[in-house]
C-alpha atoms as an extended CHARMM CRD file, in Angstrom:
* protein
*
       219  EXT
         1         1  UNK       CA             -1.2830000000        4.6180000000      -14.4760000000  PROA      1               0.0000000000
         2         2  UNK       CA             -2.1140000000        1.5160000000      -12.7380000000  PROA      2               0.0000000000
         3         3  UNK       CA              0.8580000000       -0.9500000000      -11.4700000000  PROA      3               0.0000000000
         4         4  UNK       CA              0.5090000000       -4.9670000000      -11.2100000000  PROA      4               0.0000000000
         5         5  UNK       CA              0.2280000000       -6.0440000000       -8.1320000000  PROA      5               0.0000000000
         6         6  UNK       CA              2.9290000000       -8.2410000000       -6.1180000000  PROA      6               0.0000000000
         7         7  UNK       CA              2.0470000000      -10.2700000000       -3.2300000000  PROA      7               0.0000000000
         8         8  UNK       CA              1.8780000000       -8.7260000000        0.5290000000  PROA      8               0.0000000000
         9         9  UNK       CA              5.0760000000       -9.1150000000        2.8080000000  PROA      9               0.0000000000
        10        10  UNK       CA              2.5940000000      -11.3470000000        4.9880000000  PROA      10              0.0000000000
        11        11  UNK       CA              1.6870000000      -13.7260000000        1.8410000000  PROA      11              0.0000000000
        12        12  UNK       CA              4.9540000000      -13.8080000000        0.8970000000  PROA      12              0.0000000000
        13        13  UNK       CA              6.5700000000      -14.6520000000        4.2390000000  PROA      13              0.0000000000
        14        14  UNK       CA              4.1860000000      -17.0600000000        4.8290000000  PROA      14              0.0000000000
        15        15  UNK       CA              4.8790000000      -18.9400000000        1.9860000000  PROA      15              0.0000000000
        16        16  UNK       CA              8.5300000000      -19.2450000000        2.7880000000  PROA      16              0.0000000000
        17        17  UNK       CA              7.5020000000      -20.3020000000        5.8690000000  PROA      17              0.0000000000
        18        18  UNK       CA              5.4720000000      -22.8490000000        4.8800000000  PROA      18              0.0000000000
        19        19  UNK       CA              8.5400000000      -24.2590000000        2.1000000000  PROA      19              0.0000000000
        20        20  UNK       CA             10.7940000000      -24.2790000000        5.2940000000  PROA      20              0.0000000000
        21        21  UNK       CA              7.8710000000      -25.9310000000        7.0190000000  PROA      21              0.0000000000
        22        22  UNK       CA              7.6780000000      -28.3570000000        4.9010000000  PROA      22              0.0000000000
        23        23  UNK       CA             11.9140000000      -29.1000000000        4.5530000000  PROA      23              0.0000000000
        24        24  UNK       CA             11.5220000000      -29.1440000000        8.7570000000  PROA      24              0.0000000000
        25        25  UNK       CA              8.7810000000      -31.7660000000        8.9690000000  PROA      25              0.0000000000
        26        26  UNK       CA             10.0900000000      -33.7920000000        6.2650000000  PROA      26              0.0000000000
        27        27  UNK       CA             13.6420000000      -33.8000000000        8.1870000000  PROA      27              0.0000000000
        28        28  UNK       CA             11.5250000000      -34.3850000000       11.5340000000  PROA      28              0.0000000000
        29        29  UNK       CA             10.0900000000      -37.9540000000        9.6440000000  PROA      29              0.0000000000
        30        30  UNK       CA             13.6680000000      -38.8140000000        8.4230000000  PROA      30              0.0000000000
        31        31  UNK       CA             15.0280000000      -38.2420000000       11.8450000000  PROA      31              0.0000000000
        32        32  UNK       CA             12.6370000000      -40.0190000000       13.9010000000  PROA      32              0.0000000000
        33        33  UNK       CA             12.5360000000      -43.0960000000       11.6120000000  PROA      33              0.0000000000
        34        34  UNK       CA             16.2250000000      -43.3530000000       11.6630000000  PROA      34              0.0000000000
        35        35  UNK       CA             16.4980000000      -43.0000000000       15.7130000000  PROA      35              0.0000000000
        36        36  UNK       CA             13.7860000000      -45.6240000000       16.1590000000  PROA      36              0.0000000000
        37        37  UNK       CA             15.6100000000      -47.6220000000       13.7280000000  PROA      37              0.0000000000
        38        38  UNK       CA             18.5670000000      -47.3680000000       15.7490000000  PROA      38              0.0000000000
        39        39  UNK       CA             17.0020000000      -48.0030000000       19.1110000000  PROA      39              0.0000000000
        40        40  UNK       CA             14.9980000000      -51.1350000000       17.6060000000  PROA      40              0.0000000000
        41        41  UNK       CA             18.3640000000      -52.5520000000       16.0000000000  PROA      41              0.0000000000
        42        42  UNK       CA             21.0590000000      -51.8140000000       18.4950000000  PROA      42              0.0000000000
        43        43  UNK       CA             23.1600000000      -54.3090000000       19.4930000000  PROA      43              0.0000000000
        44        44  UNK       CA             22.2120000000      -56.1530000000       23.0220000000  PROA      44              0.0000000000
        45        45  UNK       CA             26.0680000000      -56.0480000000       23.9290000000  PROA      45              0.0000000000
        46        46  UNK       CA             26.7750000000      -52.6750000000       22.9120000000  PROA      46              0.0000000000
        47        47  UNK       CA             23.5770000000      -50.5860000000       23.7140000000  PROA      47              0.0000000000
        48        48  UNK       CA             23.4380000000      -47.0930000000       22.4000000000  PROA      48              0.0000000000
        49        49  UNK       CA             25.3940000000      -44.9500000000       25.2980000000  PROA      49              0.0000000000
        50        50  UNK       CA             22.5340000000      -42.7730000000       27.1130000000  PROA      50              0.0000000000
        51        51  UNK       CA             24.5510000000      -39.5110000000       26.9260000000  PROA      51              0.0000000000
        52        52  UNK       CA             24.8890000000      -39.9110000000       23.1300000000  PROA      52              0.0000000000
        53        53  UNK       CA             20.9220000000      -41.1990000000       22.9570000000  PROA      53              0.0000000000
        54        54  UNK       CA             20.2110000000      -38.1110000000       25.0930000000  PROA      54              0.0000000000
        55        55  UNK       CA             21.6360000000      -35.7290000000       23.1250000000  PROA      55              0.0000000000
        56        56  UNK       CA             20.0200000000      -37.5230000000       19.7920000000  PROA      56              0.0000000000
        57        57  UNK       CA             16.4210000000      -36.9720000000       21.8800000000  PROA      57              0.0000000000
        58        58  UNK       CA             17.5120000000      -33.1960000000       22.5650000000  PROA      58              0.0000000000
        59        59  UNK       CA             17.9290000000      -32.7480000000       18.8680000000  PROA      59              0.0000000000
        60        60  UNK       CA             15.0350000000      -34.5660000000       17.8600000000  PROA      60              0.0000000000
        61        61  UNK       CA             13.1370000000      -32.1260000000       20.4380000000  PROA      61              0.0000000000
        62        62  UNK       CA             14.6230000000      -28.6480000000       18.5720000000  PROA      62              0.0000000000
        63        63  UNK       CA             13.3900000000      -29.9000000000       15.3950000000  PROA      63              0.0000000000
        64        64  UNK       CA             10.0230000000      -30.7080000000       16.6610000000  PROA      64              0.0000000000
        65        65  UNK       CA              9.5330000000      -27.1320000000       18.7480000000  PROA      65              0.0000000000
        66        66  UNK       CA             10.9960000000      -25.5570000000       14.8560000000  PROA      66              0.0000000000
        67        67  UNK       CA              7.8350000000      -26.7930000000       13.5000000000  PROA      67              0.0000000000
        68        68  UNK       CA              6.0950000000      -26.0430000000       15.8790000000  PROA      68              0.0000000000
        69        69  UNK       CA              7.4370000000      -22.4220000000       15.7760000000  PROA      69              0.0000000000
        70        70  UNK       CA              6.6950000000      -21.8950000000       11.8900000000  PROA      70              0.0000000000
        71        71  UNK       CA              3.5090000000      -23.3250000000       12.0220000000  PROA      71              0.0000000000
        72        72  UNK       CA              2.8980000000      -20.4580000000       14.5640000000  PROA      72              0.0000000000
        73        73  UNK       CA              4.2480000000      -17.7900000000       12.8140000000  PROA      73              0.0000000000
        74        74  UNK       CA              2.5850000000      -18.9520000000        9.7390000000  PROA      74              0.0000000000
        75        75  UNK       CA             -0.5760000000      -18.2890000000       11.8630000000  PROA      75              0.0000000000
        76        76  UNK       CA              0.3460000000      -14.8460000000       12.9650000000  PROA      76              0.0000000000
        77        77  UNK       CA              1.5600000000      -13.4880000000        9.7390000000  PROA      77              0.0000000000
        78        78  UNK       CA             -1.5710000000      -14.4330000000        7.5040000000  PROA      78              0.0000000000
        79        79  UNK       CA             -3.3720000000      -12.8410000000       10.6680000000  PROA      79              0.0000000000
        80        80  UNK       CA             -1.5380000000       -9.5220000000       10.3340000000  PROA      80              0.0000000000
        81        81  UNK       CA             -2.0580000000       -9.6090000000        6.1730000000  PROA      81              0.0000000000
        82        82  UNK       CA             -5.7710000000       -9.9750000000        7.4440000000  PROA      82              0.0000000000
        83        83  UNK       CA             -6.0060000000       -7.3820000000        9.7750000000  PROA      83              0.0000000000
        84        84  UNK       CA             -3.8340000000       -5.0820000000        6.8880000000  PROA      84              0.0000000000
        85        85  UNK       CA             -6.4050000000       -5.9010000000        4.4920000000  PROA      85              0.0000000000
        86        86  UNK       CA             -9.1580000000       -5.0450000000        6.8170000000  PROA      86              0.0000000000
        87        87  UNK       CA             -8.1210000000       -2.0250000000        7.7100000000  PROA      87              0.0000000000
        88        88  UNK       CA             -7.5280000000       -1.0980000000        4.1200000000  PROA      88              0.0000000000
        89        89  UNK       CA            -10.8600000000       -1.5830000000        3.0980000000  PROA      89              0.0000000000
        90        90  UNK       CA            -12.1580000000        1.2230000000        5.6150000000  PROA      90              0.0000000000
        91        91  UNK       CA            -10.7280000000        3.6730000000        2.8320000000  PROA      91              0.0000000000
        92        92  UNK       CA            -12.4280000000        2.2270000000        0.2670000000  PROA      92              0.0000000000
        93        93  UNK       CA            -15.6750000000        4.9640000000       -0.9650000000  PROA      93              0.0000000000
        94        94  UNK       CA            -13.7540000000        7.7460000000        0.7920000000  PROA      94              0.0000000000
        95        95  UNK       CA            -12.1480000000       10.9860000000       -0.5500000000  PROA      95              0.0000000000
        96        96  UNK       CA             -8.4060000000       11.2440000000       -0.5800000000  PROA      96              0.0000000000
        97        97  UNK       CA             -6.6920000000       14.1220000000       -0.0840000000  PROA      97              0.0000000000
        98        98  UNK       CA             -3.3870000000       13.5870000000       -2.7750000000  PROA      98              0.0000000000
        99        99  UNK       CA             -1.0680000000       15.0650000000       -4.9930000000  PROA      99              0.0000000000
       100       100  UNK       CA             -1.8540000000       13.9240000000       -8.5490000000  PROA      100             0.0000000000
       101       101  UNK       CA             -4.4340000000       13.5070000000      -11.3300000000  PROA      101             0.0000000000
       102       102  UNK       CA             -8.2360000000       13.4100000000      -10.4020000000  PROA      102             0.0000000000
       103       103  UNK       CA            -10.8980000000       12.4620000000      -12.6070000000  PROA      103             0.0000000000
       104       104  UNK       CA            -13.5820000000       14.7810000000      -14.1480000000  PROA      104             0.0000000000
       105       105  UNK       CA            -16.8270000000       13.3420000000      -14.5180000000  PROA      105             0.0000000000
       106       106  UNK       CA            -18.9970000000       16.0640000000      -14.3040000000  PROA      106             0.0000000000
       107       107  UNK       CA            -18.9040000000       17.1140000000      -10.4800000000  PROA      107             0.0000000000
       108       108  UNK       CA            -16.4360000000       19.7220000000       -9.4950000000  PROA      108             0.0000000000
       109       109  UNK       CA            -13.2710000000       18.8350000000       -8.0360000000  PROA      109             0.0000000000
       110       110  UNK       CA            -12.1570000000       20.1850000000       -4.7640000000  PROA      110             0.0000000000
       111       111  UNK       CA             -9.0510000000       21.8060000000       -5.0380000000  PROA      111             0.0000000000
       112       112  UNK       CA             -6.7630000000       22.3510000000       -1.7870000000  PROA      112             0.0000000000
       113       113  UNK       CA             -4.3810000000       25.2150000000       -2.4020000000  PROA      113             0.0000000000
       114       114  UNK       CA             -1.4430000000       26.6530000000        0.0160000000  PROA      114             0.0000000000
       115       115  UNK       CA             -0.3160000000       29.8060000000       -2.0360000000  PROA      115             0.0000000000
       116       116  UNK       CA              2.4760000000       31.8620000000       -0.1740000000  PROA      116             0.0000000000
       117       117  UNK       CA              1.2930000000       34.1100000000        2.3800000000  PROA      117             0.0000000000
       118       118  UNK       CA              3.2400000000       37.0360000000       -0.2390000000  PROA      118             0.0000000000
       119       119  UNK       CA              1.3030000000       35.8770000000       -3.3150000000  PROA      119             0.0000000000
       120       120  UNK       CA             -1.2170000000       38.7830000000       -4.2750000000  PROA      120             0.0000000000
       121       121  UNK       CA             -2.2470000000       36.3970000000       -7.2710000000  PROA      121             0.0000000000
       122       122  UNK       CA             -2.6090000000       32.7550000000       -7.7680000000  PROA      122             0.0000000000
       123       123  UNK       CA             -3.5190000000       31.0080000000      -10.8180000000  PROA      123             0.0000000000
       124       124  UNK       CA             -5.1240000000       27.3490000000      -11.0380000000  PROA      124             0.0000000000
       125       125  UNK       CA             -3.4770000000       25.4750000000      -14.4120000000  PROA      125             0.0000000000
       126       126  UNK       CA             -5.2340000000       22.1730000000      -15.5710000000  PROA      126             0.0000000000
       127       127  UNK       CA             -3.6990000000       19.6820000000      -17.8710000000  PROA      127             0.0000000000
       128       128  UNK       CA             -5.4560000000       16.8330000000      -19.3250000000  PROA      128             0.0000000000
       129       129  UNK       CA             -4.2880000000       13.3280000000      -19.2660000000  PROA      129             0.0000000000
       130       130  UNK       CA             -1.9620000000       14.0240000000      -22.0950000000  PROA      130             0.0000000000
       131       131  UNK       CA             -0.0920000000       17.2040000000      -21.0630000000  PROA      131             0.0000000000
       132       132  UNK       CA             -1.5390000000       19.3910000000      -22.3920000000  PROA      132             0.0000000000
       133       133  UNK       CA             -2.4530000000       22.4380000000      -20.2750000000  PROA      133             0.0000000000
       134       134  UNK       CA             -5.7610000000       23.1090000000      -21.4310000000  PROA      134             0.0000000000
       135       135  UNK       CA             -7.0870000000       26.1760000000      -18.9060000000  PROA      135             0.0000000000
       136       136  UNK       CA             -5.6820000000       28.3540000000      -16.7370000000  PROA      136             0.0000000000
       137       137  UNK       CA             -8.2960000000       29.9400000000      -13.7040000000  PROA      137             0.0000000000
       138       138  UNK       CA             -7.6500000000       32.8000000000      -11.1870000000  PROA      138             0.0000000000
       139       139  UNK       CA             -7.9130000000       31.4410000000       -8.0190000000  PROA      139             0.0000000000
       140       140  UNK       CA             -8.7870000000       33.2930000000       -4.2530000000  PROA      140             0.0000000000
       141       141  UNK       CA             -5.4000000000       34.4000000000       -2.5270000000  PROA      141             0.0000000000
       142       142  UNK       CA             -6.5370000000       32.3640000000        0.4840000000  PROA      142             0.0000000000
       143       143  UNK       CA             -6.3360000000       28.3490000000        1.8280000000  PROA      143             0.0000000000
       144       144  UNK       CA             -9.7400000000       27.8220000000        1.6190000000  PROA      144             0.0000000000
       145       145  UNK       CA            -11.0230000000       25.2590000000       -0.7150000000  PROA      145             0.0000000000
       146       146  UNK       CA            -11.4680000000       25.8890000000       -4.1670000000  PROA      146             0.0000000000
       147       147  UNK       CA            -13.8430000000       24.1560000000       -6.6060000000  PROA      147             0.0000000000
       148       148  UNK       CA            -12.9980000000       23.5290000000      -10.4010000000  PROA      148             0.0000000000
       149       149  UNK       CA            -16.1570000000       22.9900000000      -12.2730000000  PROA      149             0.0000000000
       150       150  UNK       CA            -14.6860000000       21.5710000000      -15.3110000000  PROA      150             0.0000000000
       151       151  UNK       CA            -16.4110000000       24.7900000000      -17.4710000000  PROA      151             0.0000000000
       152       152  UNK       CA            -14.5810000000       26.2330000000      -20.5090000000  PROA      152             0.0000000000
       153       153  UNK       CA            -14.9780000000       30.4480000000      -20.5810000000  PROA      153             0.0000000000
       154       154  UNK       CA            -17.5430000000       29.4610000000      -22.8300000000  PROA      154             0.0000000000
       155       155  UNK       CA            -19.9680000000       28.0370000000      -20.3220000000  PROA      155             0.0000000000
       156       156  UNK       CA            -19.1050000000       24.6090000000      -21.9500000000  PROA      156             0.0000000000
       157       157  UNK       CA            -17.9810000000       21.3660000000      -20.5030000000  PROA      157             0.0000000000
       158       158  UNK       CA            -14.4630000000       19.5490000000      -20.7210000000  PROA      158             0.0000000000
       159       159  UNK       CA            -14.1980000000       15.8770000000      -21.7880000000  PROA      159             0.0000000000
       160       160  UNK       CA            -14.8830000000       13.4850000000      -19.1040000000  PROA      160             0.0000000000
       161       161  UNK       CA            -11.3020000000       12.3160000000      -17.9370000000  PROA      161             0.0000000000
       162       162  UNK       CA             -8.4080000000       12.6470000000      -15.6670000000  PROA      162             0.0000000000
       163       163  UNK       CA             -6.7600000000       16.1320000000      -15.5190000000  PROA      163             0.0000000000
       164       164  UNK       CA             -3.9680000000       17.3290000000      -13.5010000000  PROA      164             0.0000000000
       165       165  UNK       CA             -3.7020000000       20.1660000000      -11.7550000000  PROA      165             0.0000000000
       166       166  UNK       CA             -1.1100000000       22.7940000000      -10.3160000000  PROA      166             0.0000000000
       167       167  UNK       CA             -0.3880000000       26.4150000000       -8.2040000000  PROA      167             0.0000000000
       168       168  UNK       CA              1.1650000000       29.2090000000       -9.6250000000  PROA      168             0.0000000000
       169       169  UNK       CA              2.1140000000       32.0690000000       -7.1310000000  PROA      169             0.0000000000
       170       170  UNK       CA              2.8200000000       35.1530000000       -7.9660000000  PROA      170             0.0000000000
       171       171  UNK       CA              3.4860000000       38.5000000000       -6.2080000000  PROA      171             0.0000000000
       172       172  UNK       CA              3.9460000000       41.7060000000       -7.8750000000  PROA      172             0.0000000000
       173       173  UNK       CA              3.6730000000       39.9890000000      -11.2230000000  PROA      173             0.0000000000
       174       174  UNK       CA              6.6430000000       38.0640000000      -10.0320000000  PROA      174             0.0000000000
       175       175  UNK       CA              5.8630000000       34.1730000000       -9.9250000000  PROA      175             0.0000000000
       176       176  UNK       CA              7.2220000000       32.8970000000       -6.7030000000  PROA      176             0.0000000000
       177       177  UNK       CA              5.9860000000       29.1500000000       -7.0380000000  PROA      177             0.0000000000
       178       178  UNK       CA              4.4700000000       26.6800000000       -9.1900000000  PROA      178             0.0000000000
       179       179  UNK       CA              3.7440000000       23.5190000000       -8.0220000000  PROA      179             0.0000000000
       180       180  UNK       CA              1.4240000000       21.0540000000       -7.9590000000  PROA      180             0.0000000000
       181       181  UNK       CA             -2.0090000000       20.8120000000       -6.2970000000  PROA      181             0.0000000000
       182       182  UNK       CA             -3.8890000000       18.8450000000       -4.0170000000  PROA      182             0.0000000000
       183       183  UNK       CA             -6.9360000000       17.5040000000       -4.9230000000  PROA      183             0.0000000000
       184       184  UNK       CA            -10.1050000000       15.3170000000       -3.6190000000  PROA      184             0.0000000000
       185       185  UNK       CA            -10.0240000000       11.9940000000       -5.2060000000  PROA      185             0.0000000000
       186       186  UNK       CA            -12.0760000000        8.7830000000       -4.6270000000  PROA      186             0.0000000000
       187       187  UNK       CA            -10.6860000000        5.3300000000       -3.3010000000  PROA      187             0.0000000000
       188       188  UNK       CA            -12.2240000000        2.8360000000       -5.7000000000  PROA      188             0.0000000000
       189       189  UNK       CA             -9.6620000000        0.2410000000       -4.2000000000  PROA      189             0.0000000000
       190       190  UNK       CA             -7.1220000000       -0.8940000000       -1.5480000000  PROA      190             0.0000000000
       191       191  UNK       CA             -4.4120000000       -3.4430000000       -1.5510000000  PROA      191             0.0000000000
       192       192  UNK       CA             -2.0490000000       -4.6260000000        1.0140000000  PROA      192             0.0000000000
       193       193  UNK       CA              1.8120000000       -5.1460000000       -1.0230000000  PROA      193             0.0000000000
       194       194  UNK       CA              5.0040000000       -5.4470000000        0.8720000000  PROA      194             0.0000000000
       195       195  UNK       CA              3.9080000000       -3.8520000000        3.8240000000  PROA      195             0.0000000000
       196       196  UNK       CA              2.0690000000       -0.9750000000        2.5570000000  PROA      196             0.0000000000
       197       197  UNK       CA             -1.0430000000        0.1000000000        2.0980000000  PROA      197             0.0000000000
       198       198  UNK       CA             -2.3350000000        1.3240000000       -1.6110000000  PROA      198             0.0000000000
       199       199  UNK       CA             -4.6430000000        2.8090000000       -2.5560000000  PROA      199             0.0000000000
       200       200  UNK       CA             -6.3930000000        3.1510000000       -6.2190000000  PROA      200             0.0000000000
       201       201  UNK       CA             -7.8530000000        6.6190000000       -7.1690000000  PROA      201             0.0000000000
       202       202  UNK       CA            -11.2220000000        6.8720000000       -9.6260000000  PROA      202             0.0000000000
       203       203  UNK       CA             -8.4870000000        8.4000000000      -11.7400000000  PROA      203             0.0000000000
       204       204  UNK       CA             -6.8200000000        4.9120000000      -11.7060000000  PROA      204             0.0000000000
       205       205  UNK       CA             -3.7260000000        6.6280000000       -9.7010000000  PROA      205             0.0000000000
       206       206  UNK       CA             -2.4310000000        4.4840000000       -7.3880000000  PROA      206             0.0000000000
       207       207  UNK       CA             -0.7350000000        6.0010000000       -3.8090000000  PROA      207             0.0000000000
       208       208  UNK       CA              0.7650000000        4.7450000000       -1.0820000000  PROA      208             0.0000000000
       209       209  UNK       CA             -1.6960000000        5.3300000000        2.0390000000  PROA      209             0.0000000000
       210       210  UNK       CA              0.9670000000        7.2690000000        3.6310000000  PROA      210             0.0000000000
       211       211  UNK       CA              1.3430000000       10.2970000000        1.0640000000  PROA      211             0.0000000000
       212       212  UNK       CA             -2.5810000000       10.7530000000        1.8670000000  PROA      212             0.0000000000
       213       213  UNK       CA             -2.5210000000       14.5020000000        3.6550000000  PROA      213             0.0000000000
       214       214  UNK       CA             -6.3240000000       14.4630000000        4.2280000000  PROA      214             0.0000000000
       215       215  UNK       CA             -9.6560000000       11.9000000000        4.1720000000  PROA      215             0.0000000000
       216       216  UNK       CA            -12.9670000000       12.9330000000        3.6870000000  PROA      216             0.0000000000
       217       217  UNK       CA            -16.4520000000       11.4130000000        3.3980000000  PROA      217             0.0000000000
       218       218  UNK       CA            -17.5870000000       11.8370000000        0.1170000000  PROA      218             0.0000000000
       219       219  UNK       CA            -19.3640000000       15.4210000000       -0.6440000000  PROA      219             0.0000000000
């Protein structure tokens, strides 16, 4: 469930900057050779009029504070993709709180339900990574969190692997939701792409930072 990665809005910008960088300071050389050029070759009798050789050094001055200016902001914005990277590897070996598959590998996997205050019964419904709904658990009315072990009625294990999970809600034997759950996962990575912050699951999910409801140290 994994996506390629594309490069960061700072790595990107920068490296149009540093193409236009490169067009400006090429066009600053060209410029300069041909106004030296013309100041070393002008004609003693008709020297270059100073309002017109004024305004050729005012231009030559813009396109040496445009380098200038990208070279700067060339600076800044592979400082920011820094600072974003930085800060994204604080969530790296933490628990995310997200909506999507978690992996099973033996420890129980904290569930975070939010039945309907009405729901007098509340069922917890795995899938594994195929579909296939494989158990279905009561669960306590309540928020509080709720623990799958990953045991069959049997006492038995399930495969090791990603399962899903979701809610349903019932009330009078009426189901009033079903939805999915929230569940503890581990950040085994984070990347910086176009501005955002994501994050890779043990489950191989990848999330935006910002659809994290909750971050834990690991239990």
């Amino acid at each position: 469930m994994d996506i390629l990665p594309t490069p960061s809005t700072a790595a990107t910008a920068a490296s149009a900057n540093a193409t236009s960088n490169a067009v400006l300071s090429s066009d600053f050389e060209v410029f300069l050779q041909m106004l030296t050029a013309q100041a070393e070759y002008q004609d003693p009798l008709e020297p270059i009029d100073s309002s017109e050789y004024a305004a050729q050094l005012a231009q030559f001055s813009m396109v040496e504070q445009q380098v200038t200016t990208n070279d700067l902001m060339e600076q800044i914005l592979s400082a920011l993709g820094a600072n974003d990277m930085a800060s994204a590897a604080n969530w790296i070996g933490m628990e995310a709180l997200v909506q999507g598959p978690a992996k099973f590998e033996g420890a129980p996997i904290s569930i975070a339900p939010n039945p309907p205050i009405a729901a007098d019964e509340v069922t917890l419904i795995v899938t594994n990574a195929q579909g296939t709904e494989v158990q279905r658990q009561a669960m306590p009315t309540g928020a509080e969190t709720f623990l799958w072990d990953g045991r069959k009625t049997d006492g038995s294990s399930f495969a090791y692997g990603e399962y899903s999970f979701q809610i349903e809600s019932k009330s009078n034997g009426e189901v009033l939701v079903t939805e999915p759950a929230l569940a503890y996962s581990r950040v085994t990575e984070a990347r910086v792409d176009n501005g955002s912050t994501l994050l890779v699951l043990g489950s191989g999910y990848m999330i935006d930072a910002a659809n994290v409801l909750g971050l834990r140290e690991p239990v």
